[in-house]
ROMIRO-470097 format. One record per residue: z, x, y of N, C-alpha, C in turn; residue in one letter. Coordinates in steps of 0.05 Angstrom, whole numbers, plus 5000, padded with zeros to 4 digits. Each point is the difference from the previous one (the first is absolute). Layout:
ZXYZXYZXYa ...
This chain:
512721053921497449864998498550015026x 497549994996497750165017499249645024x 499250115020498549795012497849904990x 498649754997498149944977497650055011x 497850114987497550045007499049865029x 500649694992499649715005501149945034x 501350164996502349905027499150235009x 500050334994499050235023497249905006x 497349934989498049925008499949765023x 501749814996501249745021500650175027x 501850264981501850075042497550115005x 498250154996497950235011497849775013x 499149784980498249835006500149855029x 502949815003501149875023499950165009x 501950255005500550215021496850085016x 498849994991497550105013498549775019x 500449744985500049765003500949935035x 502950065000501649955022499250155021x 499550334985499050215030497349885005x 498749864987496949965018500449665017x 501649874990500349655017501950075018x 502350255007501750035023498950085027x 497550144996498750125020500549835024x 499349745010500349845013502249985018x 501549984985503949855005501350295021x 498750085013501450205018501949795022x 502449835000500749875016501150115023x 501450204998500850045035497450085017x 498050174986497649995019498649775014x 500249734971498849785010502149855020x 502150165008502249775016499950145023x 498350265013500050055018499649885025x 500850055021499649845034497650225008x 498049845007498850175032501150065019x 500350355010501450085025499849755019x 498149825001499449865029502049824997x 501649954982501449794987502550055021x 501250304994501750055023499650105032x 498350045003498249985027499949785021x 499849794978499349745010502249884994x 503049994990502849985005501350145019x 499850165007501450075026497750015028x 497949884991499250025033500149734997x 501549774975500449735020503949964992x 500150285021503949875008501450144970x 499449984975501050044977502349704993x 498749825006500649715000497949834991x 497750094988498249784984499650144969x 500549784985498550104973498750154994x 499450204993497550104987498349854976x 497650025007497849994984498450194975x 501350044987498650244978498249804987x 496850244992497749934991500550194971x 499449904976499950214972497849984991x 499350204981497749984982500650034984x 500449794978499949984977497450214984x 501250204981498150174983498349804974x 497550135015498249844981500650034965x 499949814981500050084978503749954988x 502149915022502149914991500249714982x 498249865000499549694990499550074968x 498850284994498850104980502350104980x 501550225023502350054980501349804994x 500849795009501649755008499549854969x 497649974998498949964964499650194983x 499950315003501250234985502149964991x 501350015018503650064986500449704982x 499549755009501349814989498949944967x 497150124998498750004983501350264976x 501250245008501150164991502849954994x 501749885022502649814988499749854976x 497449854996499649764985500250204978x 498850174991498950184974502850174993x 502450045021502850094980501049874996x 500849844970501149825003501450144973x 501350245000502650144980502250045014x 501949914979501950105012501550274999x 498650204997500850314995499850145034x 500950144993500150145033498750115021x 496850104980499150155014498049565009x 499549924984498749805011502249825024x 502650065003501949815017498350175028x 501050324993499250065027497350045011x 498449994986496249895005500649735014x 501249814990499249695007501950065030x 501550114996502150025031498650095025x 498350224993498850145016497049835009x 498549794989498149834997501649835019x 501549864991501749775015500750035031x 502150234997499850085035497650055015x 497250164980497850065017498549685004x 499749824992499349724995501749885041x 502950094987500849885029499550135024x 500050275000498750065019497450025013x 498449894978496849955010500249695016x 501949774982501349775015500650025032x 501750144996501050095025497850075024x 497850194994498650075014497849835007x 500149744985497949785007500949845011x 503150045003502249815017500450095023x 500150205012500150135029499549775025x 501949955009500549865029500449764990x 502049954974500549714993503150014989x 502249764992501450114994500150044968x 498149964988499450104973499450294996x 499950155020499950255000502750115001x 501849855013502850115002501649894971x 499749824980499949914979500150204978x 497050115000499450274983501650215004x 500450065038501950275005501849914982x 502149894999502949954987499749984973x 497249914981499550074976500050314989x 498850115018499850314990502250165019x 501150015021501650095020503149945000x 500049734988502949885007500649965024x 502149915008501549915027502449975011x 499950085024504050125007502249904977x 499949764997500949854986500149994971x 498250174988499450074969502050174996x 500749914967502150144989499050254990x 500850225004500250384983499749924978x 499550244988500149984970503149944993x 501850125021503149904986500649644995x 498649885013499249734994502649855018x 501150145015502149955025499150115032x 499150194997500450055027496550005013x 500049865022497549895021499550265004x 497550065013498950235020500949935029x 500549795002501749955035503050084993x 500649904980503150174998499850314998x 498550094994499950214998499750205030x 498049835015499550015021501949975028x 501749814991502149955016502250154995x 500850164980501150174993500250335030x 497150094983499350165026500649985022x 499049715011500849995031502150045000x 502049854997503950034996500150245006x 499350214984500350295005498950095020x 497350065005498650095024501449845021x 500349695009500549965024503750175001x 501350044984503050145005499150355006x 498150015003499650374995497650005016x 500850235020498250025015499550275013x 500050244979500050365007497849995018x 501350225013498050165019496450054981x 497749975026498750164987499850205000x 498950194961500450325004496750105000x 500050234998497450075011498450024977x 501049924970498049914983498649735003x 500649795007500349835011497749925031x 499750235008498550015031498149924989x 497349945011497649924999498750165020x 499450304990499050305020497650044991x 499149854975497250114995498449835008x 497250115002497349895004499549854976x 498049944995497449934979499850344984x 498250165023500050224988501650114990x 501950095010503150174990500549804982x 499949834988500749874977498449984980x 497449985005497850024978500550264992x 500850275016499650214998501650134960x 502249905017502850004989499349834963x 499449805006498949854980498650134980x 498750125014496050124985503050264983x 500450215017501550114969502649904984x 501149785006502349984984497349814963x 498249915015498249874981499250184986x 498950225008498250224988502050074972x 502250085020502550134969500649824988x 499749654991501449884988497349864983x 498350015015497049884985498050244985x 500750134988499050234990496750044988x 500349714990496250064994498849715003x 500449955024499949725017499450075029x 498550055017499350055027500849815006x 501949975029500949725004499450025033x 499149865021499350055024501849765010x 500950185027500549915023499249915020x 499549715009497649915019502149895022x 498449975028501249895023498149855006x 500549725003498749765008500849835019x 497349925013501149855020501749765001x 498549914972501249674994501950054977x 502349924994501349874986503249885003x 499349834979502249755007502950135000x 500950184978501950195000500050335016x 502250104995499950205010498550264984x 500249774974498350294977500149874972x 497750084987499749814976498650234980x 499049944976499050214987498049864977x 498050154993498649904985499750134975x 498049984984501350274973499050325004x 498450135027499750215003500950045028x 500949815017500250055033502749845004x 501650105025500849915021499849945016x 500349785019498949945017503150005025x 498950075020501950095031498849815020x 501749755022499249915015500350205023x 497750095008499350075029502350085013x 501249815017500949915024503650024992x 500750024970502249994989501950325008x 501849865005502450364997501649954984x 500350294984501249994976502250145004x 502549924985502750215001499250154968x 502650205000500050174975500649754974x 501449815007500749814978497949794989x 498649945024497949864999497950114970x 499550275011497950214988501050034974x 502950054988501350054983499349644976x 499949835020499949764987496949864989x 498650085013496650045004499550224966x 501250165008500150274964500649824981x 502749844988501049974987499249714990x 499849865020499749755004496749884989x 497650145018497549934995498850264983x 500650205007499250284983501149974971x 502550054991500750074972500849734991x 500149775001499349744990497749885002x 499349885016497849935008497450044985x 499850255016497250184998500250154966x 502250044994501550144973498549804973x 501149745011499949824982497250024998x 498749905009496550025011498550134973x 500450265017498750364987499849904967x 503449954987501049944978499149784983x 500349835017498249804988496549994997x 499650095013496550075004499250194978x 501750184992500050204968500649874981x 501049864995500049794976498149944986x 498650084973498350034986499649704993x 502649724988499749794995499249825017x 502350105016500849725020500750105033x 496650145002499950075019500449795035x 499349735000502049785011502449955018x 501550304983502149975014501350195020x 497750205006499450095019499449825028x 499249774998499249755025502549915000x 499549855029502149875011499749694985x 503249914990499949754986502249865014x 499549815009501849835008502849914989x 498850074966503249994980501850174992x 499450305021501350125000501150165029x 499949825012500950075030502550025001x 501349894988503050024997500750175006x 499350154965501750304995498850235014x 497449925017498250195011502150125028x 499949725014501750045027502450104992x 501749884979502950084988500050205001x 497750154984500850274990499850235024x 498049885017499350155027502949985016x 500149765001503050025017502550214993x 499949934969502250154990499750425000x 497749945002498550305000501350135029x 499449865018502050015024502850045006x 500949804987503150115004501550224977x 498550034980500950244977499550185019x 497550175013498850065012501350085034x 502049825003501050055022499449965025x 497449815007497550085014499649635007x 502249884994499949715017501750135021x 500949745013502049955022500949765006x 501849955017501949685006496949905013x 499150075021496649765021498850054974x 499350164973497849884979501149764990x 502350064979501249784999499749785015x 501549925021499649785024496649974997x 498750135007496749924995499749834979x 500050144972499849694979502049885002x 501949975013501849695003499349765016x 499250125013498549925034497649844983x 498650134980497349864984500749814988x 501250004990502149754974500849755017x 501650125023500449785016498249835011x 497850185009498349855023497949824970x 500250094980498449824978500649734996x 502950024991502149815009500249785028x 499350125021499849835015497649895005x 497750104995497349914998500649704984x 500150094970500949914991501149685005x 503249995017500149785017498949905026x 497850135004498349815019499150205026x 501750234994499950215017496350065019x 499450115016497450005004500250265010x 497250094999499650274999500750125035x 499249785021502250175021502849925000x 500849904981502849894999501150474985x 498950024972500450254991498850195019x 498150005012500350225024501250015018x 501749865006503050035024502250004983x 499849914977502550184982499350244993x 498950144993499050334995499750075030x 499549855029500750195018503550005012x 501449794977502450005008501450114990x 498950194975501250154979499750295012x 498549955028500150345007497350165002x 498249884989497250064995497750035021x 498550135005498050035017498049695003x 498649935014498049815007497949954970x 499650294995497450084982501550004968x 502650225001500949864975501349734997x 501049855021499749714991498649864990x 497849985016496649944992499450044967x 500850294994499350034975501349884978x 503049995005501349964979500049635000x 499949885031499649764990497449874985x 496550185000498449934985500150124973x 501750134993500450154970501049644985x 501949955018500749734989497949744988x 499050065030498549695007496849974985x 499450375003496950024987499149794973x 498649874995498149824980501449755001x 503149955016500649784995499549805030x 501649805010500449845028501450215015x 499550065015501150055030501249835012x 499549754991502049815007502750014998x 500250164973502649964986499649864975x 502749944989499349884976498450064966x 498550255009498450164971499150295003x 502750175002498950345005499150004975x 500150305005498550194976502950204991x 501149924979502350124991501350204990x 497150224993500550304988501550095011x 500950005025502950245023501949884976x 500449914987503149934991501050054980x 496750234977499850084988502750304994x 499550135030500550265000503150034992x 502549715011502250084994500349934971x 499249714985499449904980500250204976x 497350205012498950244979502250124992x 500050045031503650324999502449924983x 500849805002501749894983499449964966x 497149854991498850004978500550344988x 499650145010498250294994502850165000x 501450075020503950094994501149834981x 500049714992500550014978499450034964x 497050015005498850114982501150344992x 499650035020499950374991504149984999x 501049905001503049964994500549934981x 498949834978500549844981498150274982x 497450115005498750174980501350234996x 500950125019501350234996503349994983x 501549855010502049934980500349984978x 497049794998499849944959498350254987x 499450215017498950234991497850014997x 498449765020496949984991498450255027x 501150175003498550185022496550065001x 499749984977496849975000498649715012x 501049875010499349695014499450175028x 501550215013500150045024497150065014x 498950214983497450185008498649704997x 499249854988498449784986499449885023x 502650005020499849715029497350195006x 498650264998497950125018498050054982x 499449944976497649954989497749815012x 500649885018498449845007501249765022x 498149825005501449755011501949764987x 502350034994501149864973502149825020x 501249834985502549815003502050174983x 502250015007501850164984501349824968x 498649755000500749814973497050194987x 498750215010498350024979500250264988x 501650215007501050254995500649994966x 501549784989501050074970496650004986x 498049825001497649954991498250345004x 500350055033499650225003500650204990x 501950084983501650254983498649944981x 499649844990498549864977497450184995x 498249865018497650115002500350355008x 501550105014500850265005499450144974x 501749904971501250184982497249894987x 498349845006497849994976498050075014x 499650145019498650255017497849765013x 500549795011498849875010499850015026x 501850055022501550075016500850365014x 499150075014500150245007501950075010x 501950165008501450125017500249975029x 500849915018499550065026499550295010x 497450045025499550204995501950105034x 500949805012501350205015502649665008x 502850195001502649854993501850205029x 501749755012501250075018503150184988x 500050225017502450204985502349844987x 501249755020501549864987500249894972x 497550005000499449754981500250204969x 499750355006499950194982502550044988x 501949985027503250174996501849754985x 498949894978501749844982502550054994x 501550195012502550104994501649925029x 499750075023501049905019499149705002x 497949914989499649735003501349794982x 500750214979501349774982503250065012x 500250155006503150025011501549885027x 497349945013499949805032500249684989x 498249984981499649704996502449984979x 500550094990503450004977501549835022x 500050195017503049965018498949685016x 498449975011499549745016500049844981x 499250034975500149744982502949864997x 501250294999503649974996500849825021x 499150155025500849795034499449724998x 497550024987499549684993502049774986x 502150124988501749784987502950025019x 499050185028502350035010501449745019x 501749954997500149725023502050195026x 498249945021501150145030501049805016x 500849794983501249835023503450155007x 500950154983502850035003500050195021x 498150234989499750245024499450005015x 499349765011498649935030502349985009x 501949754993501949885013502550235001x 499550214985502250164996499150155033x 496650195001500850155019499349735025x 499649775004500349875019503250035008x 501649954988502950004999501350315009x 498850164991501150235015497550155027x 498249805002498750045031501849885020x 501049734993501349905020503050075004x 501150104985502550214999499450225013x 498450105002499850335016498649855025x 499949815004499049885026502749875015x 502049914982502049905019501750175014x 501249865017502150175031501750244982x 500350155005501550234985502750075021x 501549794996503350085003502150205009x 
């Protein structure tokens, strides 16, 4: 049985609906600092507060009664209207959010749409700080040489360079540019036709490898994909209700990929934590002497403690909670694609890159797929193609998953300290 007249006119109608009231809600743009912000932190000692000034985008008060007025009007309980009203609801809080900036009702909303160290996974047991603390355990016991993938030998240029053709072959009828800027908050970010390169940044081969996979064939992938969408074109924009699986999938894109490392890792742990400590009262030069105690430069301190602190107190007490997204995701998104591939649903996989989605919306998505509502992704990371090695990677970890390692630990603990004692 067919989708009803009634309900495809609803998705096409809203959907169009949503892409014209989102325009607004660009939030990490609106949470930006003025360079002078850090200028004027270290030329007093890097011991006073900072002062960040925002501009609220005109026309957010507007969407703010868009969406809630469009929430009000789904009121079915069928699926394609659950995930209309879902996608209304989150955009509603994040227009909230953006009228909340420098209060702690702004840090309120983050944890509505973002969650918090402390939020349970989809496994409905395990925190993103456990998760987080996990990592460290490992990284602080391991500590390899660095290798020369690893170095940080490139410029701006030699990396944009490098960039501009690995894009060319993977974006095929998509021009995608490589830009070097003076300002930005990261080392590299991407929009749906560009990259962007900080200036002043040096890049290693892993870095660059992570920048491809990470902001290029997720990111920017999702974008392209979503922006072709004949219905529900929507989901090409950035939505706050689907950051999850966005970062997840990016992360995970990374380590399938080969192309993280133990300091990326440690980087979003380091995020999770310092949220967390905000969180308890922590203050923003309180997290910039922990990120310069984690090893970090003056400037990436700086950064990673306002990634935290941006729209909320600097005091402490009300960050901005998206960093805690990325391990959250990774976890959400490996077990997704572990549980789909097993029960033999492999067509869920390509779906995570149709667009900007939550991975609870992939079965709805097949849906609309098979009743040609839904297009194809028009460009899919190789992994994401080789459903045969993928279903045969995630087989096996799913298996690991019911494995209990408490015995094997204690087993080779027991014969570490045997090949460690006096030998007779």
């Amino acid at each position: 049985m067919g989708i009803s007249p009634r309900l495809e006119s609803l998705l096409r109608d809203i959907s169009a609906e949503i892409l014209a009231a989102q325009k607004p809600l660009r939030v990490i743009r609106a949470l930006a600092w003025p360079d002078e912000v850090e200028q004027e932190f270290f030329a007093q000692g890097a011991s006073v507060l900072p002062r960040a000034s925002y501009n609220i985008p005109a026309g957010v008060a507007d969407s703010l009664a868009t969406f809630q007025s469009l929430g009000r009007r789904l009121d079915g309980e069928n699926e394609i209207e659950r995930f209309l009203r879902e996608t209304c609801v989150a955009m509603a809080t994040a227009a909230r959010m953006l009228l909340a900036i420098g209060s702690r009702d702004f840090y309120h909303n983050s944890v509505e749409l973002y969650g918090r160290p402390a939020s349970l996974s989809s496994d409905r047991h395990t925190t993103n700080l456990d998760l987080a603390r996990h990592f460290e355990q490992v990284v602080a016991g391991f500590s390899p040489p660095l290798s020369d993938v690893d170095r940080p030998t490139l410029g701006a240029e030699e990396a944009a360079e490098f960039l501009r053709g690995r894009f060319a072959a993977f974006f095929t009828d998509h021009p995608v540019k490589v830009k070097i800027v003076d300002h930005l908050a990261a080392t590299a970010s991407s929009t749906a036709a560009e990259i962007r390169l900080k200036c002043n940044a040096r890049f290693s081969q892993r870095d660059l490898r992570q920048i491809e996979f990470h902001e290029g064939q997720v990111h920017m992938a999702t974008t392209l994909n979503g922006r072709a969408q004949p219905v529900v074109p929507f989901i090409g924009m950035p939505s706050p209700r689907t950051t999850r699986t966005q970062e997840g999938l990016a992360v995970f894109t990374e380590f399938i990929t080969g192309s993280t490392s133990l300091s990326r890792v440690r980087r979003l742990c380091d995020r999770t934590s310092a949220i967390h400590m905000a969180e308890e009262g922590a203050s923003f030069v309180d997290l910039y002497r922990f990120f310069l105690d984690r090893g970090n430069d003056r400037h990436t301190s700086f950064d990673c403690a306002r990634r935290v602190m941006r729209g909320g107190l600097v005091e402490g007490g009300a960050p901005f909670t998206k960093d805690g997204c990325y391990l959250d995701g990774l976890l959400r998104v490996t077990n997704f694609l572990r549980i789909a591939l097993v029960k033999g649903q492999s067509q869920l996989v390509r779906l995570l890159f149709v667009g900007k989605l939550a991975v609870d919306d992939t079965p709805l998505f097949d849906r609309l797929a098979r009743e040609g509502l839904v297009r194809e992704p028009i460009y899919l990371p190789a992994w994401a193609k080789d459903l045969s090695y993928l279903t045969a990677f995630m087989s096996y970890t799913a298996f690991l998953g019911r494995s209990d390692l408490a015995a094997e630990e204690r087993r080779l603990e027991d014969q570490i300290a045997r090949a460690e004692a006096d030998l007779v």
